[in-house]
C-alpha positions as CSV (number, residue, x, y, z in Angstrom):
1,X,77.0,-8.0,-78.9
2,X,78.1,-11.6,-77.4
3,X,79.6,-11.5,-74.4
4,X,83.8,-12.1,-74.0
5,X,83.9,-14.6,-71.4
6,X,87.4,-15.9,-70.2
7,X,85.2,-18.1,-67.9
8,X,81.5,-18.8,-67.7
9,X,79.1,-16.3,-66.3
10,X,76.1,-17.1,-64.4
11,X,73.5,-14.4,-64.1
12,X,70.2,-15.0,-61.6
13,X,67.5,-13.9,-60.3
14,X,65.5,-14.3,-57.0
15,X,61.9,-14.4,-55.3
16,X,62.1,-14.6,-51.6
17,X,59.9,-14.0,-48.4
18,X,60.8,-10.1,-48.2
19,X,64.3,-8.1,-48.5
20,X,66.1,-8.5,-45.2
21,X,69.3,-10.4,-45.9
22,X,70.0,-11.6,-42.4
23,X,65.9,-12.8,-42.0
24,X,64.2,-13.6,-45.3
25,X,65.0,-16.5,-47.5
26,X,64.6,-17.7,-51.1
27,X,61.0,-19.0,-52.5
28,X,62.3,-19.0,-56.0
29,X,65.6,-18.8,-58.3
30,X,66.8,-18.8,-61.6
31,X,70.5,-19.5,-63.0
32,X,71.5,-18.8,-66.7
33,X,74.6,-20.0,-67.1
34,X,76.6,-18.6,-70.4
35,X,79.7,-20.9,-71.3
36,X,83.2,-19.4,-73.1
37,X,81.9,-21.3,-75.9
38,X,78.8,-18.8,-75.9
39,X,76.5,-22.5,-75.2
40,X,74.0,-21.7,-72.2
41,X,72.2,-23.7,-69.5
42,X,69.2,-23.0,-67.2
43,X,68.3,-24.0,-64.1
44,X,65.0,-23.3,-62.0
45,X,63.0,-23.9,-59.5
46,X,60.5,-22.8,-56.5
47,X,62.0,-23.5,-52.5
48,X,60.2,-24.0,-49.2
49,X,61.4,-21.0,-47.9
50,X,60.8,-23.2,-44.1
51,X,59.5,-19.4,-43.0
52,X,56.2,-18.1,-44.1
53,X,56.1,-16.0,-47.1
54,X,53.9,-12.7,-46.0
55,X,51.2,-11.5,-48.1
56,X,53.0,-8.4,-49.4
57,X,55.8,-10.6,-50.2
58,X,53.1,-12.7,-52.6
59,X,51.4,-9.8,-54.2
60,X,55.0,-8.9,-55.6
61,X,56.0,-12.3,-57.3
62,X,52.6,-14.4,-57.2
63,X,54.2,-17.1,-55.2
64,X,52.1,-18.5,-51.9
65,X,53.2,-20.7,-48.9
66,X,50.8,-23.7,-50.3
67,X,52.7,-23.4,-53.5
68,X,55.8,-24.0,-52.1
69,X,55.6,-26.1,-49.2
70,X,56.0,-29.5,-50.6
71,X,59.4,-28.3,-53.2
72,X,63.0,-29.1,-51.5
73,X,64.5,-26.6,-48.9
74,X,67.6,-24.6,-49.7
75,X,69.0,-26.8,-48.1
76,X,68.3,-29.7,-50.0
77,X,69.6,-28.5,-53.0
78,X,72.3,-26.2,-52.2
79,X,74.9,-28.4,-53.5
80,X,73.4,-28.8,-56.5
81,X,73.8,-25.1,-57.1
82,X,77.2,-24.9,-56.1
83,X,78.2,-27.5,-58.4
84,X,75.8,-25.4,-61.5
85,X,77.4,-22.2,-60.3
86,X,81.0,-23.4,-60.4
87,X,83.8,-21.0,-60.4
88,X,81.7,-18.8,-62.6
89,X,81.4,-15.0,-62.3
90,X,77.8,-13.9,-61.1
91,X,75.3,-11.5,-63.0
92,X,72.2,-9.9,-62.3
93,X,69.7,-6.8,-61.9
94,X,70.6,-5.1,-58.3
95,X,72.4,-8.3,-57.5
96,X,75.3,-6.5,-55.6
97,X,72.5,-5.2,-53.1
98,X,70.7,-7.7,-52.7
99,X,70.4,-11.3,-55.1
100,X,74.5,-12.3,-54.0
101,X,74.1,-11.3,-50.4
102,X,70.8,-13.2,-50.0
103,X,72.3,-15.8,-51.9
104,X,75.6,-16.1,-50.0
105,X,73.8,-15.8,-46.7
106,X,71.8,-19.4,-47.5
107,X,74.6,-20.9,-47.8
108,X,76.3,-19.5,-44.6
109,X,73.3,-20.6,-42.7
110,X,73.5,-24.0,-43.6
111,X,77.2,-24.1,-43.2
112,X,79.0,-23.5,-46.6
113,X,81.0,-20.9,-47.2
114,X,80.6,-19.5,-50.3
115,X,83.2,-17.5,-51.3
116,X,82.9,-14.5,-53.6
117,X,86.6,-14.2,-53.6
118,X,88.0,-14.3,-57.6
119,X,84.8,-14.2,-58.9
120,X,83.4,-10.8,-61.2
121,X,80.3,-9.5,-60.1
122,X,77.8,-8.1,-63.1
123,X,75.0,-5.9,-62.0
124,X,72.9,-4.9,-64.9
125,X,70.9,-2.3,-62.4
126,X,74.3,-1.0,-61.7
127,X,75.6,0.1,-65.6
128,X,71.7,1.1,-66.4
129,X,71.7,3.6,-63.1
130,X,74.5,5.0,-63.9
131,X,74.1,5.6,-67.4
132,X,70.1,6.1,-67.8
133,X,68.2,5.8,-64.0
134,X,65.3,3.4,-64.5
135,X,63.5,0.2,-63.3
136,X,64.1,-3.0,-64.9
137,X,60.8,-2.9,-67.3
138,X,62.2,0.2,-68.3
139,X,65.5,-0.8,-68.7
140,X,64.1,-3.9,-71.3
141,X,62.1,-1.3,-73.0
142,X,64.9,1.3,-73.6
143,X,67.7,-0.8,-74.6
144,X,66.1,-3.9,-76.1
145,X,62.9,-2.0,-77.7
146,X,60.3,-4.7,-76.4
147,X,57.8,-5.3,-73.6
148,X,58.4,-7.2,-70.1
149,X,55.9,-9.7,-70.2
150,X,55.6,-11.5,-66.8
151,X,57.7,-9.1,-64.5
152,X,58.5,-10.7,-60.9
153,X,59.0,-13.9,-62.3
154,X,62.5,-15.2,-61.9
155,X,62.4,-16.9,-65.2
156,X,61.2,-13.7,-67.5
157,X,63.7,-11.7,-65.2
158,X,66.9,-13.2,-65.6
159,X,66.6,-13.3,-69.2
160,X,65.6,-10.2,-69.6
161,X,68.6,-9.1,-67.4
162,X,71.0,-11.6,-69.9
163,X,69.6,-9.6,-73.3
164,X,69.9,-6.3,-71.3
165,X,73.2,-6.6,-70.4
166,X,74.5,-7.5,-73.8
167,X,72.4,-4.9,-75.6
168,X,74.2,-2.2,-73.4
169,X,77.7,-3.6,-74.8
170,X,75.9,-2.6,-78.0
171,X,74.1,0.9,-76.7
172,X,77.5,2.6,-74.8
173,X,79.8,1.2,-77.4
174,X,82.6,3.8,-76.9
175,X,80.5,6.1,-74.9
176,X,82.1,8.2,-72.2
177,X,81.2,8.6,-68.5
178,X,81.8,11.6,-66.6
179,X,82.2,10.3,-62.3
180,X,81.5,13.1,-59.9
181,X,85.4,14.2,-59.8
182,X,85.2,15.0,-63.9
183,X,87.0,11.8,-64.8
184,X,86.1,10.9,-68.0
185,X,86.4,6.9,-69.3
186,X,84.8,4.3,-71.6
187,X,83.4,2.2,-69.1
188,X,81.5,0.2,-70.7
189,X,83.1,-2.5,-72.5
190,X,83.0,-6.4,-72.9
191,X,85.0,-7.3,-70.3
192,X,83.9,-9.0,-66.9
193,X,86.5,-7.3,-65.0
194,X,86.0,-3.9,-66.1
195,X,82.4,-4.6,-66.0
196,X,83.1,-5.5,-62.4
197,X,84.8,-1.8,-61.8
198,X,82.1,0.3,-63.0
199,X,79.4,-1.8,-61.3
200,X,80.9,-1.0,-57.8
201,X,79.5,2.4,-56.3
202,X,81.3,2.2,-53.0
203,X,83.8,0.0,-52.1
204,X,82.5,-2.2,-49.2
205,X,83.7,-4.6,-47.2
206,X,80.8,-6.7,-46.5
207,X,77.8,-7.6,-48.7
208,X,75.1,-5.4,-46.9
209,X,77.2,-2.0,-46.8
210,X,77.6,-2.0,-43.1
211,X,81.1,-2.2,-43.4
212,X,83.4,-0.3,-45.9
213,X,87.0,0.4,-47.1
214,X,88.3,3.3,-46.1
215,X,90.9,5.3,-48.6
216,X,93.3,3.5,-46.8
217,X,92.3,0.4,-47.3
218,X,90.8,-0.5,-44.0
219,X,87.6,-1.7,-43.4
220,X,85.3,1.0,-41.0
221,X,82.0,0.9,-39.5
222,X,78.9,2.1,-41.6
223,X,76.3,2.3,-38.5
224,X,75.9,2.5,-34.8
225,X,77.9,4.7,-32.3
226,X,81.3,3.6,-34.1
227,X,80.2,4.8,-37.4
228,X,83.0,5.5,-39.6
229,X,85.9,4.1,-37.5
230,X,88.2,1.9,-38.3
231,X,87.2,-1.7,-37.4
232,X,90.4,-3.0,-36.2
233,X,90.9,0.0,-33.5
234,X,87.1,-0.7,-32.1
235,X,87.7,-4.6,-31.5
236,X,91.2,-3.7,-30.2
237,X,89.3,-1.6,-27.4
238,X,86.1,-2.6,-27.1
239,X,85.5,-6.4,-27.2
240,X,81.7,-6.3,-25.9
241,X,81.0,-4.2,-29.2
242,X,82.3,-7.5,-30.8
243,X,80.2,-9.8,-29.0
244,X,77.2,-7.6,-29.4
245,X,77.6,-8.2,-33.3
246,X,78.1,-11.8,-33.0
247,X,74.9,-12.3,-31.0
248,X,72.8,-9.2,-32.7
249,X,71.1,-10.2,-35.8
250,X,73.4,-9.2,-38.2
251,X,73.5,-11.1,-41.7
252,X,75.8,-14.1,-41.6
253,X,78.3,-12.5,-44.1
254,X,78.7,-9.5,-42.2
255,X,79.4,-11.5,-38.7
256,X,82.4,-13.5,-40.9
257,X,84.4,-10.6,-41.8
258,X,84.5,-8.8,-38.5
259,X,85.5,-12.3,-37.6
260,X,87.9,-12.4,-39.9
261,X,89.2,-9.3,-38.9
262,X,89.3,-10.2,-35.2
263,X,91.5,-13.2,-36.2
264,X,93.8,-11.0,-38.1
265,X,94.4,-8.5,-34.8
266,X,95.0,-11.9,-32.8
267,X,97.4,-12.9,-35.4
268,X,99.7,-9.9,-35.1
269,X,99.5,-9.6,-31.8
């Protein structure tokens, strides 16, 4: 089944230094863009990551620090990936976790705000979980009835991910899902939006999960001694736990919306 775009959809993969979103860095990514029009583009390529990449990071994707050290910095070609990426929704294969929050915290570090805001996200890992619990090699297997050939490389993954995605439009086709409170639905359909729904596990309010909605709508604290309070009331009447976060190592991302938030209290004040 083709996939009903009402705008393009960009699905990508990464290879990086290790999986700490506020430390470790990119060392290799892969965009697959997929016009309305159903026309694709690819763009590739290996990054000096300007951090060493550890040797467990290496026996994972095959990519070493002489490999990389001469190829352009994130830096270097960050705009050239915002301009590929456009306004286009973003795909991938647990790229809610952790390709959009590495990816987003790049660009934060060099100064560009990359805003998710409008924009669907697609995780493949997300629909298989939920509907059969596997790895990504299995996933390719069970839905698309061939071999993974060259796993951990960005290129082989991403596409894999693109004919995975569209052969679960095929697979759940008017299949219901049961959710833990007996709700039954037809999640799975071709359309980015709904898509978008049944990808999202928990609603947070952050990229990392440290910070999530409550069922009112507020955002709350997922770790330290504030743990599930409302963010708002802790800045209100604790300001060092604010400045403790801002100067902590705490991903980029994160740091902006409790930022955001802060400016919001002053605001109504």
């Amino acid at each position: 089944m083709e996939l009903n775009l009402t705008r393009p959809l960009v699905i990508f993969d990464l290879e990086t230094t290790g999986t700490i979103v506020g430390h470790d860095r990119i060392v290799e990514i892969c965009m697959l863009k997929i016009n309305t029009d159903g026309s694709k583009e690819e763009k590739s390529m290996k990054l000096n990551p300007t951090i060493p990449i550890p040797s467990e990071a290496t026996a994972i994707h095959g990519i070493t620090n002489a490999e990389v050290c001469n190829k352009f910095t994130f830096k270097e070609v960050a705009y050239e990936l915002l301009d590929f990426i456009g306004t286009a929704d973003l795909g991938g294969f647990n790229s809610n976790r952790f390709d959009v929050p590495i990816l987003v915290e790049e660009f934060l570090r060099i100064g560009i705000n990359f805003s998710l805001k409008g924009r669907h996200l697609i995780d493949v890992q997300n629909i298989f979980h939920k509907m059969e619990p596997r790895t990504l090699k299995g996933a390719y297997k069970f839905y698309c009835k061939k071999d993974l050939i060259d796993n951990h490389s960005a290129i082989a993954d991403t596409h894999a991910t693109y004919e995975i995605l569209k052969a679960q439009l095929d697979y759940y086709k008017d299949v219901p899902y049961e959710d833990e409170n007996g709700n039954i639905s037809i999640p799975v359909v071709n359309d980015m939006e709904a898509l978008d729904e049944f990808c999202t596990f928990i609603k947070s309010a952050d990229l990392t999960g440290l910070l999530y909605f409550n069922d009112k709508g507020k955002e709350i604290f997922n770790f330290g001694k504030y743990k599930g309070q409302v963010v708002e009331n802790v800045l209100r009447n604790d300001r060092s736990y604010y400045n403790w976060i801002m100067t902590a190592d705490f991903p980029l991302s994160t740091k902006r919306v409790i930022e955001e938030i802060k400016q919001r209290i002053e605001v109504s004040l």
